[in-house]
C-alpha positions as CSV (number, residue, x, y, z in Angstrom):
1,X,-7.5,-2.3,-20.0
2,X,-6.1,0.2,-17.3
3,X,-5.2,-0.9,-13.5
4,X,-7.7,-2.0,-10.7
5,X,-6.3,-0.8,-7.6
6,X,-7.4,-1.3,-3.6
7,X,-6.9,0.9,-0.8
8,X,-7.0,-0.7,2.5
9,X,-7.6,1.8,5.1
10,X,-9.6,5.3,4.2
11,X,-7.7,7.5,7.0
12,X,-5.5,10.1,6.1
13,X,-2.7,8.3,4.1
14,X,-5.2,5.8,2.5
15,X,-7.4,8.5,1.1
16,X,-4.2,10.3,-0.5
17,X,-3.2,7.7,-2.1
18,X,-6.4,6.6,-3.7
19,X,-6.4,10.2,-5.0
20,X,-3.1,10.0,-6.1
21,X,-3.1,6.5,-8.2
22,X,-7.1,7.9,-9.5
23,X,-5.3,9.6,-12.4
24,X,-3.1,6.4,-13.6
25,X,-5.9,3.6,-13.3
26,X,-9.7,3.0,-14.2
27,X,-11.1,1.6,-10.7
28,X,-9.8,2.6,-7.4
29,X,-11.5,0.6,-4.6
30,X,-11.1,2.7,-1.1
31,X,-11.8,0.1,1.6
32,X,-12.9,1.8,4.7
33,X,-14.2,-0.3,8.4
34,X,-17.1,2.1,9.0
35,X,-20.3,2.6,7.1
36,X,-20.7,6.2,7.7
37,X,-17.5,7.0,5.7
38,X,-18.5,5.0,2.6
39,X,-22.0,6.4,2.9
40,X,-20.6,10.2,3.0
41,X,-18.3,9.3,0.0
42,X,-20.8,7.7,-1.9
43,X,-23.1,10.8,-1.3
44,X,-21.2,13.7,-1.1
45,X,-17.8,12.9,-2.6
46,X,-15.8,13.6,0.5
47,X,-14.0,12.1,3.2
48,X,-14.3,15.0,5.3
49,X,-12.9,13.2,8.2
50,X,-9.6,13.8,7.0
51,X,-10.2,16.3,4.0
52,X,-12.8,18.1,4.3
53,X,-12.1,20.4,1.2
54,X,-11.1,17.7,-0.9
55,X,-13.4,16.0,-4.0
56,X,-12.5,12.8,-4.4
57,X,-11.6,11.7,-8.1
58,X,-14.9,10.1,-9.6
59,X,-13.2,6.8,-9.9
60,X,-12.4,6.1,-6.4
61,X,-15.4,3.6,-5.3
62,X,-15.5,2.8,-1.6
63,X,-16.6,-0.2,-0.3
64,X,-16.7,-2.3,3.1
65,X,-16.1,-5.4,1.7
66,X,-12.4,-7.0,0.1
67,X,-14.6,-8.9,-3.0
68,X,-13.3,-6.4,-5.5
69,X,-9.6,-7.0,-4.5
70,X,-9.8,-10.1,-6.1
71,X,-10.0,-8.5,-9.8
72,X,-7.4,-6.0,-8.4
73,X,-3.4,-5.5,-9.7
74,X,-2.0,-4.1,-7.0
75,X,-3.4,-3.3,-3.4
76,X,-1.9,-0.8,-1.3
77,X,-2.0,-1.8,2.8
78,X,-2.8,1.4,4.1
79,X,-2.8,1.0,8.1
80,X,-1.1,1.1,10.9
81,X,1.7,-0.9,11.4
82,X,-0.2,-2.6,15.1
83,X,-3.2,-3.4,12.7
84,X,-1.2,-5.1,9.6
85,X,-1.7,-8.5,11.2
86,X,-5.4,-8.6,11.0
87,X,-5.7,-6.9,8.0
88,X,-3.5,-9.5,6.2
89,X,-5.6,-12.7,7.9
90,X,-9.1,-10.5,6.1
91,X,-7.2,-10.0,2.7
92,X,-5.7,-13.8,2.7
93,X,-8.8,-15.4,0.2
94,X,-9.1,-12.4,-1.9
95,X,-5.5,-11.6,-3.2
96,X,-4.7,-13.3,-6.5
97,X,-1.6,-15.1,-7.5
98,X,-0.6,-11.9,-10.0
99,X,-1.8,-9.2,-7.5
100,X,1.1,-6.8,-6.0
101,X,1.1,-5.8,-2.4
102,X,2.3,-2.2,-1.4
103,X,3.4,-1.6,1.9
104,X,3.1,2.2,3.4
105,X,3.4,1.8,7.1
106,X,6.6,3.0,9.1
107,X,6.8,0.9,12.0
108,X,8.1,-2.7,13.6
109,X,6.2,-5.3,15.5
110,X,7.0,-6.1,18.8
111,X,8.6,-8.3,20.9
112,X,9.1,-10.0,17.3
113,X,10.9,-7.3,15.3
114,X,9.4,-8.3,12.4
115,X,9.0,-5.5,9.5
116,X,5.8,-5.0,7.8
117,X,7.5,-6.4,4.3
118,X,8.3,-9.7,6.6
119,X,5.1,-10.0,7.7
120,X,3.8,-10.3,4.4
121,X,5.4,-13.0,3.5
122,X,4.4,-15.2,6.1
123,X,0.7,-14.5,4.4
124,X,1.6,-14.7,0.6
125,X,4.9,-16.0,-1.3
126,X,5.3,-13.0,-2.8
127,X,7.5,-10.1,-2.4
128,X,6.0,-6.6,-1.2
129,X,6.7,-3.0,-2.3
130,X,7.8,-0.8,0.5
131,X,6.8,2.5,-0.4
132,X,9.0,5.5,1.9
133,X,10.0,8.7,1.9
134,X,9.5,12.2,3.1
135,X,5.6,12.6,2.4
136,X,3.6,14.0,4.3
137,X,-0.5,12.4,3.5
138,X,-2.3,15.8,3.2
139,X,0.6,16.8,0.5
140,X,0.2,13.8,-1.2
141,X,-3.6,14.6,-1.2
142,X,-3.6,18.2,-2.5
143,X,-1.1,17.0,-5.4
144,X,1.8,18.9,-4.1
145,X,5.1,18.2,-5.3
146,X,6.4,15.0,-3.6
147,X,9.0,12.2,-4.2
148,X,9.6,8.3,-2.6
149,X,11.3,5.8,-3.0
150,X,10.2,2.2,-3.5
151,X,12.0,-1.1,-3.4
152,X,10.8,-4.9,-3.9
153,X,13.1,-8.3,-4.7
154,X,11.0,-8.3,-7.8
155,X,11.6,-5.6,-10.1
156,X,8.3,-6.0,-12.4
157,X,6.5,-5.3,-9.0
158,X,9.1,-1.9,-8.4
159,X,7.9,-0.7,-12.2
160,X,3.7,-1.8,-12.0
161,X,3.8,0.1,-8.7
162,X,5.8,3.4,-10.5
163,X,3.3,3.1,-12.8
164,X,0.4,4.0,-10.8
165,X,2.0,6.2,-8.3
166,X,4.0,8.5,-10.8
167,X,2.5,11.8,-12.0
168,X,3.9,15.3,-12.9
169,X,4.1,16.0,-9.3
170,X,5.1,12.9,-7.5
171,X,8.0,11.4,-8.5
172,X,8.7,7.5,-7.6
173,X,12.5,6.3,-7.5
174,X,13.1,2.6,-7.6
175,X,16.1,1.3,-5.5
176,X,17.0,-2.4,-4.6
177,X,17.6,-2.5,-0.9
178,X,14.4,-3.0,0.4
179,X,15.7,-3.9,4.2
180,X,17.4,-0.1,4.2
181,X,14.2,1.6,2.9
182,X,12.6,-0.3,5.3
183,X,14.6,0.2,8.3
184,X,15.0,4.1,7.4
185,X,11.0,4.3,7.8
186,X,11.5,2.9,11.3
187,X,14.9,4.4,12.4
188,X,13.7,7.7,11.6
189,X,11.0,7.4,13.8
190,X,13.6,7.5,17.1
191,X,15.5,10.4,15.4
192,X,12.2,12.5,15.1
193,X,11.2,11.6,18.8
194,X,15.6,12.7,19.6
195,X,15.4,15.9,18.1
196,X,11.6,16.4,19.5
197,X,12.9,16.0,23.1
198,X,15.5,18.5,22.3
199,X,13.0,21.0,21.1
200,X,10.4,20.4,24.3
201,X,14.0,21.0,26.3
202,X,14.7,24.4,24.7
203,X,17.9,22.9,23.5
204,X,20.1,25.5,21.4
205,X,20.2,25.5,17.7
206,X,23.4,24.1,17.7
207,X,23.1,21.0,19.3
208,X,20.0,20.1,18.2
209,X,21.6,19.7,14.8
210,X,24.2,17.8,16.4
211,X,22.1,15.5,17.5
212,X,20.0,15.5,14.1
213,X,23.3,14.7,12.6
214,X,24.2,12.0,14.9
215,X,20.9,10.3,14.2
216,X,22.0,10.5,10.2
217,X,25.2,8.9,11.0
218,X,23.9,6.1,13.1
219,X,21.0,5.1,11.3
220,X,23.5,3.9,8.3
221,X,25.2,2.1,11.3
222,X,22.5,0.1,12.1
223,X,21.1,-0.6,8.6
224,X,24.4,-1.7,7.4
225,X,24.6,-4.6,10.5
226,X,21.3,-5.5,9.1
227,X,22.1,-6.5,6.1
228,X,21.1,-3.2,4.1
229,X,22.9,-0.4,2.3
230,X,24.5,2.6,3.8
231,X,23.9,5.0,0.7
232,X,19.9,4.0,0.9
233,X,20.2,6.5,3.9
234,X,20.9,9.6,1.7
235,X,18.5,9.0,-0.6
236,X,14.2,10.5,-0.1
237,X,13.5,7.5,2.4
238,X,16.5,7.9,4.4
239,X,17.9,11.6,4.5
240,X,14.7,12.8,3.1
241,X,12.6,11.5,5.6
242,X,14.8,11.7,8.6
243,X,14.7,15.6,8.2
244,X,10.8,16.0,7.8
245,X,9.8,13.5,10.5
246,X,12.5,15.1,12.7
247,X,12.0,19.1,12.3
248,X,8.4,19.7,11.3
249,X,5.5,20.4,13.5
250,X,3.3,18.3,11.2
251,X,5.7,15.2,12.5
252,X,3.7,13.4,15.4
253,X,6.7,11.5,16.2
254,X,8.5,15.2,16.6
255,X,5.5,16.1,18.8
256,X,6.1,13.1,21.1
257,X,9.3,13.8,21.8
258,X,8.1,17.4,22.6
259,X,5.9,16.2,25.4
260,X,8.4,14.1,26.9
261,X,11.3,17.0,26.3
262,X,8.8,18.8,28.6
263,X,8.2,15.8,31.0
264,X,4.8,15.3,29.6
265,X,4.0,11.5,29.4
266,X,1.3,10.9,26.5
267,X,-1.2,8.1,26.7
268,X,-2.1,6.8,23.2
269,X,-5.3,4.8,24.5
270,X,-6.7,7.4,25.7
271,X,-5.6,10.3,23.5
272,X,-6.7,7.9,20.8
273,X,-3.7,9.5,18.2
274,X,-1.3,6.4,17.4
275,X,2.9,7.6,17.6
276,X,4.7,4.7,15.6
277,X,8.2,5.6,17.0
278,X,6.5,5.0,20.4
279,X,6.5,1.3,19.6
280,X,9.6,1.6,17.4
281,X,12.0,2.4,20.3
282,X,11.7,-1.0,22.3
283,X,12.5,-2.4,18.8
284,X,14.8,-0.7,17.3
285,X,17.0,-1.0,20.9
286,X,16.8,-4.6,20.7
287,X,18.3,-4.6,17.5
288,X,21.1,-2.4,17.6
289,X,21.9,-4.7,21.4
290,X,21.7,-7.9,19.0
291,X,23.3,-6.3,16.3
292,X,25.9,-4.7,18.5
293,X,25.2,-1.5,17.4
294,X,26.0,1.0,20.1
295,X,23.5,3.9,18.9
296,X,23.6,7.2,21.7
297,X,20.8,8.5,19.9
298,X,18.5,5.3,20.3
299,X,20.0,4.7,23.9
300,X,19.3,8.3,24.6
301,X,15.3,8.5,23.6
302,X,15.5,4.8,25.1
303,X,16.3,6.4,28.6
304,X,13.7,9.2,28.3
305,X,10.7,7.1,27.4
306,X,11.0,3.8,28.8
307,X,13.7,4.5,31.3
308,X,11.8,7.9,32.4
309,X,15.5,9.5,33.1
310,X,14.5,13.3,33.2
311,X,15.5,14.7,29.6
312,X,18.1,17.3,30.7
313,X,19.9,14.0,32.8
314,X,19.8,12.0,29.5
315,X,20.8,15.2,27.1
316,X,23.7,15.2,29.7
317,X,24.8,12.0,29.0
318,X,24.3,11.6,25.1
319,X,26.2,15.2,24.9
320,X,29.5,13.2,26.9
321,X,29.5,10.8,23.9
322,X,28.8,13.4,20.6
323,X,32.7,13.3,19.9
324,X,32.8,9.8,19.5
């Protein structure tokens, strides 16, 4: 008998994945909030929300309600890291004792700097999957050639999860530090949002690397006062990542700090797109002050976004301290 596998969340990543795992299980239950996206898979074989040129693999069956998780081996949490909380209170009567959880979002709640993999636990005694790395949803989609990493403090829960995500083109590697590949989903967040401001600046080749750089250095800085492992950083979730998020015009994060390297405040209610390293920053400063971590790079987006210190002030500074 093959896998049974839930999707929560139909957006752009959820939908991905559900096509990715199609081809490695028999069921794939895509669990979406509103009825007009089930109806228009259901009858055309599309979520052309998101992918509009994309058939969806015959097995993918979405629903509106969590009863099939209950018969399912592993279900993969695909939303935002502000709506994990009441996603988790839903899923808590329907996720057996032998199910895995996977976790795919990048963020950290707020004021309690609690990661997604934390907040799990405080729903079900079980260890998460954190899955991370440079991937891009509408890659993953299309079946373009990706790797991650994921990690887990059980390793049967590392290999069931490999299992259904690995195929010719996507390539899973399994790692035991699951506070670095974590915190590198977070931490490269604030790098992205760095090198952004840089870019909206017109900053020079040159020291925008710098800065990238920088970034690199720091974010094994803080992951090592947190308990986690400085190589974890060079591997697809750390280095990987870092460099996607940071330098590609697909990056909303990189597109955030755009606007603000060009003094243009964004407001996510009403623009209705959700930044993660937006909420990251408040966190991930708290943590390098209680950590005392002294990180220019977060102390430098810091001052541009919640500070509102003019960008080419705040460049100014963080360039002072680039030798140290």
């Amino acid at each position: 008998m093959g896998l049974k596998i839930s999707i929560i969340g139909a957006g752009g990543l959820g939908t991905a994945i559900a096509q990715l795992v199609s081809v490695n299980a028999d069921h794939v239950y895509l669990y979406a909030r509103r009825s007009e996206v089930v109806g228009e898979i259901v009858k055309t074989g599309y979520n052309s929300e998101y992918y509009p040129n994309l058939k969806l693999a015959n097995n993918i069956i979405p629903t509106m309600d969590f009863n099939h998780v209950k018969e399912c081996d592993i279900v993969f949490l695909c939303v935002p890291s502000s709506g994990i909380r009441s996603a988790l209170k839903k899923l808590t009567p329907y996720i057996c004792e032998d199910c895995v959880i996977v976790s795919t979002a990048k963020g950290i709640e707020y004021p309690s700097l609690n990661t997604m993999s934390e907040i799990i636990t405080e729903y079900f005694d079980k260890s998460p999957v954190v899955l991370s790395g440079p991937n891009f949803a509408f890659e993953i989609a299309q079946s373009l050639f990706t790797a991650a990493n994921i990690s887990s403090d059980t390793l049967e829960y590392t290999e069931i999860v490999k299992k259904a995500l690995s195929t010719d083109e996507f390539k899973v590697k399994i790692n035991n530090d699951i506070i670095g590949t974590e915190y590198c989903g977070v931490i490269k967040n604030i790098n992205a949002i760095a090198y952004g401001i840089c870019e909206g600046m017109n900053i020079n080749d040159n020291a925008r690397y710098a800065v990238l750089t920088k970034g690199f250095i720091e974010t094994k800085d803080i992951i090592e006062s947190l308990g986690g492992k400085r190589e974890t950083v060079d591997d697809y979730c750390g280095f990987g990542d870092l460099v996607l998020t940071s330098t590609s015009r697909e990056s909303r994060n990189h597109t955030l700090g755009m606007l603000y390297g060009q003094k243009i405040v964004v407001d996510e209610k009403a623009s209705g797109i959700i930044f993660e390293g937006k909420n990251s920053i408040m966190a991930v400063k708290d943590i390098c002050d209680n950590n005392a971590v002294d990180s220019f790079i977060v102390r430098f987006v810091y001052d541009v976004m919640v500070n509102f210190i003019p960008p080419k002030l705040a460049f100014k500074e963080l360039w002072k301290k680039m030798e140290l």
